[in-house]
Structures are given as C-alpha cells and as structure tokens.
C-alpha positions in Angstrom: 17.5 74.0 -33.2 17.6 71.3 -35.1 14.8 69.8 -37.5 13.2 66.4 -35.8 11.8 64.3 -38.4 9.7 61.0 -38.1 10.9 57.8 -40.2 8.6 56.0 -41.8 8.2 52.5 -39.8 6.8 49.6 -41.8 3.3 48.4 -40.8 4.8 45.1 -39.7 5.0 43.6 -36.6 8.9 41.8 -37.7 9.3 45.7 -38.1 7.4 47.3 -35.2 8.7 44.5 -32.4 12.0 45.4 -32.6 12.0 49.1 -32.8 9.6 49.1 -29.4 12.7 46.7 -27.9 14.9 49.5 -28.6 13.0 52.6 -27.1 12.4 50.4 -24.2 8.7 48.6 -24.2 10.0 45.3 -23.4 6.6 43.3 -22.2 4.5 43.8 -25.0 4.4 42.8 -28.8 2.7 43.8 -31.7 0.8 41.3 -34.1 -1.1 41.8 -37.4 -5.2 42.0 -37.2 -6.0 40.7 -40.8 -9.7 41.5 -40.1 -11.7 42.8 -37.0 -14.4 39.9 -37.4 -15.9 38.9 -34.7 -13.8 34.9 -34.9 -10.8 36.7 -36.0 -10.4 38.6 -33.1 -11.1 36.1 -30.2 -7.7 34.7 -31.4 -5.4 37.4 -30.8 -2.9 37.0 -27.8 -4.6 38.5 -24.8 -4.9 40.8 -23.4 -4.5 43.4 -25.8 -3.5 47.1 -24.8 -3.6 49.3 -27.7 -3.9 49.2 -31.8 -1.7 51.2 -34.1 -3.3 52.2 -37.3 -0.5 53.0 -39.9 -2.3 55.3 -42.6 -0.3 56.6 -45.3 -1.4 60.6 -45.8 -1.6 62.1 -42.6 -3.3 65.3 -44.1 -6.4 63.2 -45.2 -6.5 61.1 -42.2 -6.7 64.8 -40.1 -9.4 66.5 -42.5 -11.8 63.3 -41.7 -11.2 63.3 -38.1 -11.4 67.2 -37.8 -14.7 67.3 -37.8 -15.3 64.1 -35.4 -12.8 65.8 -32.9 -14.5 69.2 -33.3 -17.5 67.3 -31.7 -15.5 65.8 -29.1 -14.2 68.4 -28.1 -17.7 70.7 -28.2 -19.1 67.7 -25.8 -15.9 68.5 -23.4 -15.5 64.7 -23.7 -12.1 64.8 -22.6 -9.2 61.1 -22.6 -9.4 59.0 -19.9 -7.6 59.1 -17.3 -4.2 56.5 -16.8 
C-alpha cells in the first residue's frame, strides 16, 4: 500500500479557501483572527462554525495536550454529538 502523506497548507485563508473549494466545502470560508479580543472578534463574519489552528511541530503540540486529553478521557467526557 502506498505511503499517504499530508502537504503542508499555508495558514492563509487566499490558501485555505481554495483548497476547501476543491475537496468540496463550498458554503463556508476561512478568515484570519489577528487576535481573540473581545472587539476583535464581534467583527468576524457570522456565524462562525469551526477554527483551524495551524501549529508547526505536531510532536510538541501532542506532548502538551496528552496530559489534558488523558483527563478527558479519565472524566469519560466524550465529543458531542453532530
């Protein structure tokens, strides 16, 4: 079987926008949150569905979050349902 590997996408919405055109998520867009201030936010397009965080080293990003999703998942806190 062959290897599947990720490309890197750029943490840009001129980027993002078109790639999520092409696997199909037509009614939504992506725009940059320069801060998450309180006035900041109120001015983003509404209503807002999800935010991608693009962090750079994956493995550093999962040893920080280990321990928060060991917790988690000691609580049986489970996602939500669609």
């Amino acid at each position: 079987m062959a290897k599947v590997e990720w490309q890197a996408l750029e943490s840009n919405p001129d980027a993002i926008n078109p790639f999520m055109e092409k696997i199909g998520v037509t009614s939504v867009k992506c725009v940059d949150i320069i801060s998450f201030d309180d006035d900041v936010l109120e001015h983003l397009p509404k209503p807002q569905f999800a935010m991608l965080l693009c962090l750079p080293d994956y493995k550093k990003v999962d040893a920080l979050m280990a321990p928060i999703y060991e917790k988690l998942r000691s609580e049986c806190v489970t996602p939500p349902a669609n």
